[in-house]
C-alpha positions in Angstrom: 43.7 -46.1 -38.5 42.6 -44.7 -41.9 39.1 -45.5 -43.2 39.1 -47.8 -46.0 38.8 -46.1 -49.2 37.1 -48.6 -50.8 33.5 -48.4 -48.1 31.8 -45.1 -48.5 31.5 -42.6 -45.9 27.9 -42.1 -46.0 25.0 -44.3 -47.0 21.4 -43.9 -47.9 19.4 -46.7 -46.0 16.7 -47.9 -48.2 13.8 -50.1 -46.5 13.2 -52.8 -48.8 10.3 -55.2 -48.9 10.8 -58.6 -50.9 7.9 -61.0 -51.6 7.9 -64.4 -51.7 5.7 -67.1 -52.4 5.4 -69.8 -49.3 5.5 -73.5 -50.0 2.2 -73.4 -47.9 0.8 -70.9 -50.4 -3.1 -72.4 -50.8 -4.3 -73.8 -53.9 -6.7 -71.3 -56.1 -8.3 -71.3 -59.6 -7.4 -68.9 -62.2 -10.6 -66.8 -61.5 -9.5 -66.4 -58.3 -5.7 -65.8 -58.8 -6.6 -62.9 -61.2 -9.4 -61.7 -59.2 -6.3 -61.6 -56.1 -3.8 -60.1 -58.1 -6.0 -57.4 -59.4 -6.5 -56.6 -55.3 -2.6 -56.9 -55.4 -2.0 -54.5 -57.7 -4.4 -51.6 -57.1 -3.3 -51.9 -53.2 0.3 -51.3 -54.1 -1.1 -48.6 -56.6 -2.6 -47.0 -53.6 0.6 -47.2 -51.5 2.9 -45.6 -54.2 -0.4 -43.4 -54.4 0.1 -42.1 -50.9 3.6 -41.8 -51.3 4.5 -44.4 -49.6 6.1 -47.0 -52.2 8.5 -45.3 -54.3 9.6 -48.3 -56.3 8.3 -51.7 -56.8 7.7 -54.6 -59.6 8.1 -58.5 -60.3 10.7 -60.2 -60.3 12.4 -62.1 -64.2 14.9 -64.8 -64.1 16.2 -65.2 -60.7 17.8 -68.7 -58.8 15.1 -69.8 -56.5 11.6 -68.9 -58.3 9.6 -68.6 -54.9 10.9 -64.8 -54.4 8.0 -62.5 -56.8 9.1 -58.9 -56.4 10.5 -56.2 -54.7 9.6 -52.9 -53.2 11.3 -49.5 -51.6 9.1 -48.1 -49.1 9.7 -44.1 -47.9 9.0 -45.3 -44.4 10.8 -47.2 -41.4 10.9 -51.2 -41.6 8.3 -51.5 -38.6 5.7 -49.5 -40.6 6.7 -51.2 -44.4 5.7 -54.4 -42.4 2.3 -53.0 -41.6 1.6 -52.0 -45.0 2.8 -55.5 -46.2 0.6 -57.4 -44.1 -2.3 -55.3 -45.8 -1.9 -56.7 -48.8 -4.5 -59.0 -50.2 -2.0 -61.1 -51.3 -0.8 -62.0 -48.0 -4.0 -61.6 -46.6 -4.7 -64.9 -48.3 -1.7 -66.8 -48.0 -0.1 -66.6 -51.9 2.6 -64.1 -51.0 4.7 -63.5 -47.6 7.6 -60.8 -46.9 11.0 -60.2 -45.7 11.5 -56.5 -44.3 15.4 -55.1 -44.2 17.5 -52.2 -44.2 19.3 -51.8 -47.6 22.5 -49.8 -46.9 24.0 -48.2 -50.7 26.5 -45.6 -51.4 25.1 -42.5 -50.7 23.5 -40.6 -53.6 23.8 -43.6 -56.0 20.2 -43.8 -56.4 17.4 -41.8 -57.1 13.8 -41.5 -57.2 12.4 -39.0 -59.8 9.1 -40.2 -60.1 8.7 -39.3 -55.8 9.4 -35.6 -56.0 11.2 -35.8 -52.3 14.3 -37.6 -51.1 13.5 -41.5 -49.7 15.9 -43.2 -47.4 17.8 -41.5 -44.7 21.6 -40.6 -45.0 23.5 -42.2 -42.4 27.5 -42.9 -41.8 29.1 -46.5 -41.1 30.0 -46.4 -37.5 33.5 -46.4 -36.2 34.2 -49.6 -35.0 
């Protein structure tokens, strides 16, 4: 039977990394909020730094304001999940994660600012 013409024959797989604030997050002044998301920021700075995180930022308007921002990692999901649990942020408790595999059309996204491709090309398999 013919492929669909309408789902792409190849896809770039993006890992994606979405934070989220848990309705266990603790309790902290202002001081110590800005004092965390300073740590917050320069460790993501260091990541996309290293290469590592090729995309990321906060999140607007959205439906459900617990989900904070997103991030595209140039690395497997396993290994985005490391670097996520690095982060001061969810060290203490204000922010937790949800890893995946972001499947797009292939080449209908890029990343300039990398210098290098991110994601790996893969085809939908026959079922």
């Amino acid at each position: 039977m013919p492929r669909d013409p309408h789902i792409p024959d190849e896809f770039d797989v993006y890992t994606v990394v979405v934070l989220r604030r848990p309705a266990d997050a603790p309790e902290m002044s202002d001081e110590e909020l800005d004092e965390l998301q300073a740590r917050h920021l320069a460790y993501r700075a260091k990541l996309a730094e290293r290469g590592v995180l090729v995309a990321n930022g906060p999140f607007g308007e959205q439906s459900d304001p617990a989900y904070r921002g997103m991030s595209i990692f140039a690395c497997d999901p396993a290994e985005a999940a490391r670097f996520s649990d690095g982060d001061p942020s969810v060290v203490a408790g204000r922010l937790a994660y949800d890893v995946m595999e972001w499947w797009v059309r292939a080449g209908s996204l890029a990343f300039p600012l990398t210098g290098r491709p991110v994601g790996d090309r893969r085809s939908m398999p026959d079922d």
